[in-house]
Structure formats: structure tokens, C-alpha cells
C-alpha positions as CSV (number, residue, x, y, z in Angstrom):
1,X,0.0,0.0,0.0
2,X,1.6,3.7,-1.5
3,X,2.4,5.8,2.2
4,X,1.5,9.2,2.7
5,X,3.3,11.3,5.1
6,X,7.1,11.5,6.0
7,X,9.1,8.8,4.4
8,X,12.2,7.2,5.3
9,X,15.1,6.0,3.5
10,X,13.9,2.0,4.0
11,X,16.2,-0.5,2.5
12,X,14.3,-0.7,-0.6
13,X,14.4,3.4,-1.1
14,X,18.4,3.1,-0.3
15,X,18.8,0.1,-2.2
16,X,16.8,2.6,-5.4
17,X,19.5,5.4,-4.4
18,X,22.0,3.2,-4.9
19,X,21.3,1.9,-8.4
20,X,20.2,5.1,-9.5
21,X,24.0,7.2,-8.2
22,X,26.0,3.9,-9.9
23,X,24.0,4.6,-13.2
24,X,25.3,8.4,-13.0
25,X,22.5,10.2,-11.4
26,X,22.3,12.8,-8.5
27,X,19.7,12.2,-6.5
28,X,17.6,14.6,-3.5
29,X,15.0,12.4,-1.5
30,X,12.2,13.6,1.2
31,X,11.1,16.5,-0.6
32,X,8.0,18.2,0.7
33,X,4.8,18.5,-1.6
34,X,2.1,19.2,0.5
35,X,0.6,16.0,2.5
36,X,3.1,14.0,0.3
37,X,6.7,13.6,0.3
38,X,9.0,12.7,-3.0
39,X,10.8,9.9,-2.8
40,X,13.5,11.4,-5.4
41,X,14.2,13.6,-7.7
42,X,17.4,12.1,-9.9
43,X,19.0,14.4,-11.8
44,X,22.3,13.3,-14.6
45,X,23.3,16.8,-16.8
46,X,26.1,14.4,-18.7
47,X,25.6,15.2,-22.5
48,X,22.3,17.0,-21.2
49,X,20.4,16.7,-18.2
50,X,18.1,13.6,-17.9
51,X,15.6,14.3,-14.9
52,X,13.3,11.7,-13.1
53,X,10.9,11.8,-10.6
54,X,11.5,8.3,-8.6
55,X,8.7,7.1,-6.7
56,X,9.3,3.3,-4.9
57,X,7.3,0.9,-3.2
58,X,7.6,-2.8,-2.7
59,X,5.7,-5.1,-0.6
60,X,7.3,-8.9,0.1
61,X,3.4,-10.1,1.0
62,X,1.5,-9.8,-2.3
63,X,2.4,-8.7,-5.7
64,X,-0.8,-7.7,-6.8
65,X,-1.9,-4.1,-6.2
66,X,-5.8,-3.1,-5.6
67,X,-7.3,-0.4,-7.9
68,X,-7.5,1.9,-5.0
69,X,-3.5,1.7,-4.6
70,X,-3.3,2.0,-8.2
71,X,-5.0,5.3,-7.9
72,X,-3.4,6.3,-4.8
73,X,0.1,5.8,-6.6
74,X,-1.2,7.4,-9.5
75,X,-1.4,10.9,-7.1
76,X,2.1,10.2,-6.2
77,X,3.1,11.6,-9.5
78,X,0.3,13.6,-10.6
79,X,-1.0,15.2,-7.3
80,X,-0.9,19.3,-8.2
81,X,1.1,19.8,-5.2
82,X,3.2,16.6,-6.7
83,X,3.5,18.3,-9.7
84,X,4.4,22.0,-8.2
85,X,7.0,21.1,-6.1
86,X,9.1,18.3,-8.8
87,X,9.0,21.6,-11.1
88,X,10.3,24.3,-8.8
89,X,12.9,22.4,-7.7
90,X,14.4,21.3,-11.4
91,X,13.8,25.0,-12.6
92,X,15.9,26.2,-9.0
93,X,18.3,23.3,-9.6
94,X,18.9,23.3,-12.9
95,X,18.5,27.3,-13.9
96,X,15.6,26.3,-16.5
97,X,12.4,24.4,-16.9
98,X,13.3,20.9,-18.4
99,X,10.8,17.9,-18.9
100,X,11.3,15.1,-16.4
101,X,10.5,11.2,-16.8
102,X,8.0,9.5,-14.4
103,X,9.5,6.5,-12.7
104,X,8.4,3.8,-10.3
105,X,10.0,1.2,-9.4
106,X,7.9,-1.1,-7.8
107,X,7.4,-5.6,-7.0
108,X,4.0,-5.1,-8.3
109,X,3.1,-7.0,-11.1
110,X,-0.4,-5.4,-12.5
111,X,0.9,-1.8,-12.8
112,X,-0.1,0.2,-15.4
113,X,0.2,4.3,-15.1
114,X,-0.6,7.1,-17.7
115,X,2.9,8.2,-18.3
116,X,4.6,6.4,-16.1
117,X,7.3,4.1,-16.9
118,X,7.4,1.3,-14.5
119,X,11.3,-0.9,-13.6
120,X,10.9,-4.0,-11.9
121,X,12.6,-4.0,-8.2
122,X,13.9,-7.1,-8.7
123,X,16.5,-6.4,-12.0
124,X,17.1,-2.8,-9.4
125,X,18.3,-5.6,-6.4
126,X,20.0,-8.3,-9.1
127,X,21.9,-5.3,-10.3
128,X,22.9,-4.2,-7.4
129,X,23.8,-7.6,-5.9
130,X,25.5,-8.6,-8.6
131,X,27.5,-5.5,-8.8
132,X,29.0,-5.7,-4.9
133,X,32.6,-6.8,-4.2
134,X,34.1,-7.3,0.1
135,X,35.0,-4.0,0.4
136,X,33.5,-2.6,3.9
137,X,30.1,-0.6,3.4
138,X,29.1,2.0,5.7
139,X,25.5,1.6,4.9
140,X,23.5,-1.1,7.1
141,X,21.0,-1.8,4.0
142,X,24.4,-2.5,1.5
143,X,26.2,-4.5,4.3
144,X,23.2,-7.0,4.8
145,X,23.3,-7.4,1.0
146,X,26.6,-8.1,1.4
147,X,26.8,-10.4,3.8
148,X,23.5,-12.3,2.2
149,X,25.8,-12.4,-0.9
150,X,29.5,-13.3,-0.3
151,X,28.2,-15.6,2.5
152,X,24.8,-17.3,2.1
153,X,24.6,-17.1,-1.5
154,X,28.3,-18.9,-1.7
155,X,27.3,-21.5,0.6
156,X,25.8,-24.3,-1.9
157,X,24.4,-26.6,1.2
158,X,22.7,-23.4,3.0
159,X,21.6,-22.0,-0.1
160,X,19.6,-25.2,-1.1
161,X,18.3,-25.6,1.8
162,X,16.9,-22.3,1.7
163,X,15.2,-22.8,-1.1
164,X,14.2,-26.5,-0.6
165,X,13.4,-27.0,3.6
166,X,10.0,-26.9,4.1
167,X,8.6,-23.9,5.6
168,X,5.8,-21.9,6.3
169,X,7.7,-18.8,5.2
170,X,8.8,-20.3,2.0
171,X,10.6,-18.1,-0.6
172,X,9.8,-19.8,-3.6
173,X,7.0,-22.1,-4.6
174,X,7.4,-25.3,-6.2
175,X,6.7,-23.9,-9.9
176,X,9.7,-21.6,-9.0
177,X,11.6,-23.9,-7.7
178,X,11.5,-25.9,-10.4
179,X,12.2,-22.9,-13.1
180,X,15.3,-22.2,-10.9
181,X,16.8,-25.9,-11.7
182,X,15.6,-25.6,-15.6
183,X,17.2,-22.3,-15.6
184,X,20.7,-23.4,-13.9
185,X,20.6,-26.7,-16.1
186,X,20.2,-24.2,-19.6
187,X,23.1,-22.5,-18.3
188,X,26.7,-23.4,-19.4
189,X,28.0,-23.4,-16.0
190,X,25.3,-25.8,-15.3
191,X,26.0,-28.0,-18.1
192,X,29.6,-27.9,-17.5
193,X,28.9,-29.7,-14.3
194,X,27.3,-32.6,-16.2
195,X,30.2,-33.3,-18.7
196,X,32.3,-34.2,-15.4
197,X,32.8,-37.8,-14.9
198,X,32.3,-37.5,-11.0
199,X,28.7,-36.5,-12.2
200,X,28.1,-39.8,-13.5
201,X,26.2,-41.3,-10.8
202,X,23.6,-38.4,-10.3
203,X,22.8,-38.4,-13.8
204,X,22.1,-42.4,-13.5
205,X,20.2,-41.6,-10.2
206,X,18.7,-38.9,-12.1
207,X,17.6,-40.7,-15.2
208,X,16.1,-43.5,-13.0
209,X,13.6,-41.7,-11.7
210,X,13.0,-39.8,-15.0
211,X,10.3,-40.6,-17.5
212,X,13.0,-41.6,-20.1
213,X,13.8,-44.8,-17.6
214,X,10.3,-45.8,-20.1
215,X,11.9,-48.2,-22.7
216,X,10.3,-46.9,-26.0
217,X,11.4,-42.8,-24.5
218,X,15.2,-44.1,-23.9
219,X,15.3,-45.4,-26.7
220,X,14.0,-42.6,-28.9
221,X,16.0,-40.0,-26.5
222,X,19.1,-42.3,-27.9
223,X,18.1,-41.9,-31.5
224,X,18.4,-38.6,-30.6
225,X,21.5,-38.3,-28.8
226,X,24.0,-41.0,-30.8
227,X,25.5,-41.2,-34.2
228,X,25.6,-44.6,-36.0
229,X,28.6,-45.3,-34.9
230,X,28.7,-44.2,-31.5
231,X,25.2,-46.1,-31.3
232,X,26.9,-49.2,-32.8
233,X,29.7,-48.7,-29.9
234,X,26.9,-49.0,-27.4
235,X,25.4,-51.8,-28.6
236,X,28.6,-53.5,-28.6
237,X,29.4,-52.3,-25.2
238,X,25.5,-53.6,-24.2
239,X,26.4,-56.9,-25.6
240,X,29.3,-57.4,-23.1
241,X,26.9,-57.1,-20.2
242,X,25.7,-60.1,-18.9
243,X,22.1,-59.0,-17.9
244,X,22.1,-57.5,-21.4
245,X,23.2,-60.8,-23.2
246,X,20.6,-62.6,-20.7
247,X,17.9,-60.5,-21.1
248,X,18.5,-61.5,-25.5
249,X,18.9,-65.0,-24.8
250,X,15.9,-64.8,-22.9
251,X,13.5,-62.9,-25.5
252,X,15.1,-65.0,-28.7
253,X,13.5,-67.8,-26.8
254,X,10.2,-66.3,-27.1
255,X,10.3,-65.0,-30.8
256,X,13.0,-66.3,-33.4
257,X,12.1,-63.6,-35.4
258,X,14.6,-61.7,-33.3
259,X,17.4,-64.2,-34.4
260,X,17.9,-61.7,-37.7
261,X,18.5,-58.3,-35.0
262,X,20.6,-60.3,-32.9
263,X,23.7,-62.9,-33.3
264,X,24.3,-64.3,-30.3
């Protein structure tokens, strides 16, 4: 739900501030407009001046915003006294009266604004995660980050349990979980880890309790997968095995017909 009234600088507002100084931008928050307060005014005069009027809000308990706090941030940026105060203090600033861009940045998923140009929190928070190195942050918001990133996030048994322990608090849901692995898998680094040979028994673990353990799918996954002479490698190598060589022994029994696929 949009505030009114005094605003501080949450995490989420600092963690905006942030993204918007690394990407070149000076930026003033807590501005007076009335009953409202700005949440920034970001100004970059590199090759021109750019202007934006920030507005953030973020909510970790729905994603979905009601048509009333649709309309209420819709005053956020359009309110007169909004409006008034985000053009004195550009034409103060700046010397001049120069057009700004409308920005929020915002979890919500069913935005839609007149005007307004809407960036997703979350590529705001990968960027700036992604972005961090180990030197020491003064900022509380920055170092929490920080500390989530270099030691959590690089912990591979804490950080799948995270995302896989049961919990009433969950982070993701199953669906979400399971775009996480498809996405990690499409990835070379992922992929890299299954062309090791120490990754040989998970993928057998892995392809047991697959659909492809089906016959008639292994076998067309196979067609797929070999050339004719790798696949006449395998069959060679599947003729040395003696369940293999039992299992044809035991089905040339049943149908002679099999004799012509098969010498024995």
C-alpha cells in the first residue's frame, strides 16, 4: 500500500538510491509536496540533463496491487502539489524548466500508469547484488546485502536448503523452484557440471527416476543423442553385459524372429 506522510530512507528506497548514483544520477529524496513527500528527484546533466521523478514501493506479501492503490500511486506523480514542487525544484536546480521522466520502481506486477514508466525492483536488487565486491560498506542496507551475498549465497548446502526445507515462510514455490533448476541446467555453468565424470552417478540416479527410464522414450532419446557409430559402440558395449546378453537370450527364446536383429 503507497504511504503518505514523512518517508524514510527504508532498504528498498536506499537500495533505489543506490542503483540510481552507480548509473550516474544525482539524486535529492524527502522533498515536501504538500501532505506527500517525494521519494527522489534524480537528476544526470552528462551530455544533457536527464531528470526523473522516482517514486518506490515494494511489498514482500502480495504482488498484486488493488485499484485503490493503483490510484493512490497514480497521485504520487500527478497530485498538483506533486506536480508544483518536482517543477520548482528542477527550474531552482537546474537554472531552467526541463521535462522530467515519471519513474516507479515497484514488485508489483499489474501496474499500469498514464505516463509512467514502471522498472521491476527485482533487476534494481540483481543489479545491485551482482554489482557488490568485500570492500566494507558504511550503509547497514548495503552490508546486509553483502553479507546475504559473499556468504549465504556462496554457501551451496545453506543456499539449497533455503530454497528447498519446508517452511511456512517459503521463498519460492514449487513452480519456482523448479524454473530455478531448468534455468541453472540451460546455463553453461550448469551444463559444465554434467560433462564431469564425478557427475556420472547423479545423472544415473537422475535418469532413473525420469520418464525416459520408459523403454520406447530411452530409446527414442538415444536416437536422438548418438550417431551410427557411437550407437553401434553401445550396442557393442550392451552386448558385453551379462544382464544385457541374458535379457536377448531370454527374448530369442520367445520370438526367433529376433534371431535376424541379434547374433548371439
Amino acid at each position: 500500500m503507497p504511504e503518505r506522510g514523512a518517508k524514510l530512507m527504508t532498504p528498498e528506497r536506499e537500495i533505489v538510491n543506490l542503483w540510481l548514483n552507480k548509473r550516474g544520477f544525482f539524486t535529492v529524496s524527502g522533498i515536501n509536496a504538500g501532505s506527500r513527500v517525494i521519494d527522489f528527484i534524480a537528476v544526470k546533466s552528462l551530455g544533457g540533463h536527464q531528470v526523473m521523478h522516482v517514486e518506490v514501493t515494494c511489498s514482500v506479501s502480495s504482488s498484486l496491487l488493488s485499484d485503490s492503490d493503483r490510484n493512490e500511486l497514480f497521485r504520487l506523480f500527478n497530485d498538483r502539489n506533486v506536480v508544483q514542487a518536482v517543477e520548482s525544484y528542477i527550474e531552482n536546480f537546474l537554472g531552467a524548466e526541463v521535462p522530467y521522466e515519471k519513474v516507479l520502481v515497484t514488485n508489483f506486477q499489474n501496474v499500469r500508469l498514464a505516463d509512467v514508466s514502471v522498472v521491476r525492483f527485482e533487476d534494481v536488487l540483481f543489479d545491485i547484488i551482482n554489482g557488490l565486491d568485500k570492500q566494507r560498506y558504511k550503509s547497514q542496507t548495503i552490508r546486509t546485502m553483502q553479507i546475504l551475498k559473499f556468504l549465504l549465497m556462496a554457501d551451496p548446502v545453506r543456499m539449497s536448503a533455503l530454497l528447498t526445507t519446508p517452511s511456512p515462510h517459503r521463498a519460492m514455490s514449487s513452480s519456482s523452484k523448479e524454473a530455478l533448476i531448468k534455468e541453472l541446467l540451460a546455463k553453461e555453468a550448469g551444463r559444465r557440471v554434467f560433462r564431469k565424470q564425478s557427475s556420472e552417478q547423479l545423472l544415473m540416479e537422475l535418469l532413473k527416476e525420469s520418464s525416459l527410464r520408459q523403454p520406447d522414450k530411452l530409446a527414442k532419446a538415444l536416437e536422438e543423442i548418438l550417431t551410427k557409430r557411437s550407437g553401434s559402440r553401445l550396442l557393442n558395449e550392451l552386448l558385453k553385459q551379462k544382464g544385457v546378453k541374458a535379457a536377448i537370450r531370454e527374448e530369442l527364446g520367445k520370438d526367433r524372429k529376433l534371431e535376424q536383429y541379434f547374433m548371439v
